[in-house]
Steps between C-alpha positions, in 0.01 A plus 500: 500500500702655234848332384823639447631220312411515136636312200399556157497281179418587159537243243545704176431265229173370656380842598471413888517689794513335845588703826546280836427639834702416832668148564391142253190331639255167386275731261175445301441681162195640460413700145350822607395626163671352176848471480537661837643241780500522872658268718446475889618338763360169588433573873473855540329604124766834497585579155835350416529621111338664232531349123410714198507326140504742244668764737637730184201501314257601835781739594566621877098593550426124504724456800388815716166374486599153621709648773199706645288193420707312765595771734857474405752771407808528350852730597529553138326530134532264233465551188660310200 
């Protein structure tokens, strides 16, 4: 089911990235590949957010890749 609630955070200094999908649930974080975070709901395993840590320095590809990873997509690009 795709959401149409997004919210996005990027924390500047740190260099991370984190895009939320649909309402706040109990999530686990699981590390899909370094530095890359994905947290899902406790009961249903949906995707609830996506974390990036060095976001800048990957640049946007990083991100598209996740997104297909996860079946997810987005109403806009990002790029910083």
């Amino acid at each position: 089911m795709e959401h149409k609630t997004y919210e996005i955070y990027y924390d500047e200094p740190g260099d991370f990235l984190e895009i939320f999908f649909g309402e706040p649930a109990k999530c686990y974080t699981e590390e899909s590949e370094p530095d890359i975070f994905i947290r899902k709901d406790q009961e249903t395993d949906e995707v609830k957010s996506i974390g990036i840590l060095s976001f800048k320095k990957r640049g946007a590809k990083i991100l598209n890749g996740v997104l297909l990873r996860i079946n997810k997509k987005l109403p806009i690009q990002i790029s910083i």
